[in-house]
Z-matrix of the N, CA and C atoms (Angstrom, degrees):
N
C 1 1.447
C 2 1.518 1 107.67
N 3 1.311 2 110.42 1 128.62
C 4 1.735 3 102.90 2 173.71
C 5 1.603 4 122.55 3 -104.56
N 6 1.038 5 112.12 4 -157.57
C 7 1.871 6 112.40 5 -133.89
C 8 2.168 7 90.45 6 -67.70
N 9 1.476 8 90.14 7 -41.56
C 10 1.702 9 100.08 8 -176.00
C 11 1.301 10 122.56 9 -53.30
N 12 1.454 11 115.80 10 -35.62
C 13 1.375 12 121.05 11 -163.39
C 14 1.918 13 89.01 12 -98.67
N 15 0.919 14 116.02 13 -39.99
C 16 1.557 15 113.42 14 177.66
C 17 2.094 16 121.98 15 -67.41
N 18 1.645 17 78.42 16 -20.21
C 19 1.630 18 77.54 17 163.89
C 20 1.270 19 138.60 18 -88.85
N 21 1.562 20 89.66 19 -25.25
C 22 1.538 21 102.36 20 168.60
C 23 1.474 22 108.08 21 -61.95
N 24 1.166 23 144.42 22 -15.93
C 25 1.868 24 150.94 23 -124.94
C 26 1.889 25 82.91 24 -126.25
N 27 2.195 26 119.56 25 -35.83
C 28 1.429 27 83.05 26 -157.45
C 29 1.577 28 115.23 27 -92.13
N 30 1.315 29 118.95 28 8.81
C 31 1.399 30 99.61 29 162.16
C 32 1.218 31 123.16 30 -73.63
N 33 1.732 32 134.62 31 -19.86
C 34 1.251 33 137.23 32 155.61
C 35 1.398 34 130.50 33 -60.17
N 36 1.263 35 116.46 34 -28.97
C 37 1.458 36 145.65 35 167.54
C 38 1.600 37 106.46 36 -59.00
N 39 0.955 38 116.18 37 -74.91
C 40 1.480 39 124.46 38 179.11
C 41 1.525 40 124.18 39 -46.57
N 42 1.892 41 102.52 40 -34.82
C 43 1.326 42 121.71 41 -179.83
C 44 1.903 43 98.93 42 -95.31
N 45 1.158 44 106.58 43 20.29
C 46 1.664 45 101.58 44 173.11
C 47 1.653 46 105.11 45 38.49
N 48 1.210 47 103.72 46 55.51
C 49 1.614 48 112.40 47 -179.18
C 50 1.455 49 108.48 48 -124.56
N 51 1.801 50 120.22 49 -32.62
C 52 1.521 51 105.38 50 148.53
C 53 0.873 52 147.73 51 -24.66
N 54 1.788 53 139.63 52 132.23
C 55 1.667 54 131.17 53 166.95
C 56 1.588 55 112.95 54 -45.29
N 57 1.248 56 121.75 55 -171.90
C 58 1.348 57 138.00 56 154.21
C 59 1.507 58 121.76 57 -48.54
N 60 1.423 59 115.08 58 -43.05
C 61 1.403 60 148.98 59 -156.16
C 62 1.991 61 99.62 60 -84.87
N 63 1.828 62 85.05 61 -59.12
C 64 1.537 63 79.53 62 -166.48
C 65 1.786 64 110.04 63 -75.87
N 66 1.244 65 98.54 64 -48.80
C 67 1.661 66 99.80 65 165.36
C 68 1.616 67 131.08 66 -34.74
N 69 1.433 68 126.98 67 -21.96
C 70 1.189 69 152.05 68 155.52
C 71 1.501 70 112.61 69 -65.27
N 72 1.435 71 118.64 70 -60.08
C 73 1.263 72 106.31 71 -172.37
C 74 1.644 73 102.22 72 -81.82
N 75 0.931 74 119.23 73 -25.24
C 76 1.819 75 112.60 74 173.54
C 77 0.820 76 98.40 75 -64.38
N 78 1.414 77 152.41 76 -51.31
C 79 1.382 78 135.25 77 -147.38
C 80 1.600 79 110.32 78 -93.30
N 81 1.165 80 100.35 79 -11.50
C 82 1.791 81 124.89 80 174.30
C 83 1.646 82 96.32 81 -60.03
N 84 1.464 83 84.73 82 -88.80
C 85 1.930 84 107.82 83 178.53
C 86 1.548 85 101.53 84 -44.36
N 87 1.202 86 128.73 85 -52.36
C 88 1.681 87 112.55 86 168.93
C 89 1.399 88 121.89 87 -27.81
N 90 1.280 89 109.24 88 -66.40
C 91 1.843 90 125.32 89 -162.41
C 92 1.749 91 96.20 90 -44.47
N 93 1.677 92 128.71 91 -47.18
C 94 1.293 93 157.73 92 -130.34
C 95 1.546 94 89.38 93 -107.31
N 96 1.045 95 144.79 94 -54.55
C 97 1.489 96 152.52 95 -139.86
C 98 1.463 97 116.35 96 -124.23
N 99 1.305 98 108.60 97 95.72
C 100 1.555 99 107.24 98 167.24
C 101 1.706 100 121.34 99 -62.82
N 102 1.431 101 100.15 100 -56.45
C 103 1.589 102 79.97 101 168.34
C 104 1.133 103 146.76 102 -97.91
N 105 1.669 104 107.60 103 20.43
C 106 1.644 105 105.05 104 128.08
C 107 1.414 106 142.68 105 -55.35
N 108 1.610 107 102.30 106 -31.59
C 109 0.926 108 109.84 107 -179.70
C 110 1.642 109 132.23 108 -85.83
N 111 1.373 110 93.01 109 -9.73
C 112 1.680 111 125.05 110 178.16
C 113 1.894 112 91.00 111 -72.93
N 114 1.434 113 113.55 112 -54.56
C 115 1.495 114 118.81 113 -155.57
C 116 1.507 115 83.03 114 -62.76
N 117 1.522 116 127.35 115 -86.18
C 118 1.422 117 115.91 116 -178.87
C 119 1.317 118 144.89 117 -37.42
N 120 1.825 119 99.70 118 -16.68
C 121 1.800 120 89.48 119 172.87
C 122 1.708 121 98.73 120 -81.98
N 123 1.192 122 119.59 121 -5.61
C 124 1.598 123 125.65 122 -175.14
C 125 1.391 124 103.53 123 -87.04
N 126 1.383 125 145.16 124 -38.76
C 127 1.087 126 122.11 125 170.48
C 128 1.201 127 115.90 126 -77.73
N 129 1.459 128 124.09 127 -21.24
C 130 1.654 129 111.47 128 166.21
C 131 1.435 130 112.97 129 -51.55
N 132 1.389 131 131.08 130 -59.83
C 133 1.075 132 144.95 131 177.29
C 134 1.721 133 104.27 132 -30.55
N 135 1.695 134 122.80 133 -61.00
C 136 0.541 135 101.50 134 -153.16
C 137 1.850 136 111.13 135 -96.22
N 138 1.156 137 100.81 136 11.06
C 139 1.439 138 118.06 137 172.42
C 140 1.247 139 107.63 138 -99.32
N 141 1.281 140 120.77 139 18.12
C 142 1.302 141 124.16 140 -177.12
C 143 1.526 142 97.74 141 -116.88
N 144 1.159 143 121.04 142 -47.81
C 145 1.811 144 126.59 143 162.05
C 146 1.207 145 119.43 144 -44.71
N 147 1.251 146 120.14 145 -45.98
C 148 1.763 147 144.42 146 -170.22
C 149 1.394 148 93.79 147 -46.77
N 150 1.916 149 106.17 148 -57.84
C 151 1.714 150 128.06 149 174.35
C 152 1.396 151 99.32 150 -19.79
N 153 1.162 152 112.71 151 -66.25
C 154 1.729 153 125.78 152 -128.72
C 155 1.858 154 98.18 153 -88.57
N 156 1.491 155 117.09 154 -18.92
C 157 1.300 156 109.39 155 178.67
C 158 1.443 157 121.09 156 -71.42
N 159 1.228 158 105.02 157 -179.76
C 160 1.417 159 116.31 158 -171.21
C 161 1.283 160 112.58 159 -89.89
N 162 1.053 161 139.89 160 170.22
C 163 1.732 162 129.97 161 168.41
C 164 1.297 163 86.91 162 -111.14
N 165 1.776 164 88.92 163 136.60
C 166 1.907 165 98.26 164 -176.46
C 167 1.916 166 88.92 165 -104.72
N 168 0.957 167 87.56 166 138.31
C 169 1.784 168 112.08 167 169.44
C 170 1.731 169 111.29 168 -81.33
N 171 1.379 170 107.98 169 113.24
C 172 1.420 171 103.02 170 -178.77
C 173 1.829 172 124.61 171 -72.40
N 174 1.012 173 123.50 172 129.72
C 175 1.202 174 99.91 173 -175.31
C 176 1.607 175 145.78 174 -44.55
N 177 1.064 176 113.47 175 158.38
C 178 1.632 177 102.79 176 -170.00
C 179 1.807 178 110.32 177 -68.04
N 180 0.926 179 125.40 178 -21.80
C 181 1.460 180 135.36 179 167.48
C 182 1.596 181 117.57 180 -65.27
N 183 1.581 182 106.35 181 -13.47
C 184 1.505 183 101.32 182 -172.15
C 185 1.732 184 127.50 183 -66.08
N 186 1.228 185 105.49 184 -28.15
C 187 1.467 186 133.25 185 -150.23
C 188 1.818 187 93.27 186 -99.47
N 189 1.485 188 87.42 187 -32.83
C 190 1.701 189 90.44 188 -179.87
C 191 1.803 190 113.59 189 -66.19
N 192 1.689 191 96.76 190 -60.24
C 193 1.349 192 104.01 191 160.39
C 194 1.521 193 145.12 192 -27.98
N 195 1.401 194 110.41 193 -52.92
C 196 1.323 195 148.66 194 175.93
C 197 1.469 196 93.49 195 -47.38
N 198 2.085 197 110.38 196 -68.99
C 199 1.145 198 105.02 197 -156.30
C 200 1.430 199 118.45 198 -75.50
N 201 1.501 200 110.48 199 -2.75
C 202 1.546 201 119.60 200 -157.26
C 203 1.370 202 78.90 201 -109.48
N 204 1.330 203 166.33 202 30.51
C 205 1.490 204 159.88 203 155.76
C 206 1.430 205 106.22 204 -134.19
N 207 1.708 206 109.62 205 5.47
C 208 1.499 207 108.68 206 168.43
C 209 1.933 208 95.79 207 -99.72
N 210 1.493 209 117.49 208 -45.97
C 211 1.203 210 117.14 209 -175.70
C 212 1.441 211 127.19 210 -66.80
C-alpha cells in the first residue's frame, strides 16, 4: 500500500477504527516511511490541541433560527 492510500487509513488508525488487515499494513508502511510517520505524529499533535479547547456554547437563538429557516 503506498503513502496515499495509507494516509487516508491514519485518522482511522489512530482512532483504533481500522480492520485487522488495514492496521497491519499501516503499521508495516509506518516502520518504512518517515513521512507517514511525520503526517501521524501531526495529527496526534493536533488532536492533542483540539483536547485543550474550550467547548463553545451555541447561542440560545440558534435552535430558534434553524427551526424558523427549516419551516
Amino acid at each position: 500500500m503506498g503513502c496515499s492510500q495509507v494516509q487516508l487509513l491514519l485518522s482511522a488508525y489512530r482512532d483504533k477504527m481500522t480492520s485487522r488487515e488495514e492496521t497491519q499494513v499501516v503499521e508495516s508502511h509506518l516502520e518504512s516511511c518517515v513521512d507517514c510517520q511525520d503526517m501521524l505524529s501531526q495529527l496526534n499533535q493536533i488532536c492533542l490541541v483540539l483536547r485543550t479547547l474550550d467547548n463553545l456554547k451555541a447561542p440560545r437563538c440558534l435552535w430558534q433560527d434553524i427551526k424558523r429557516r427549516l419551516d
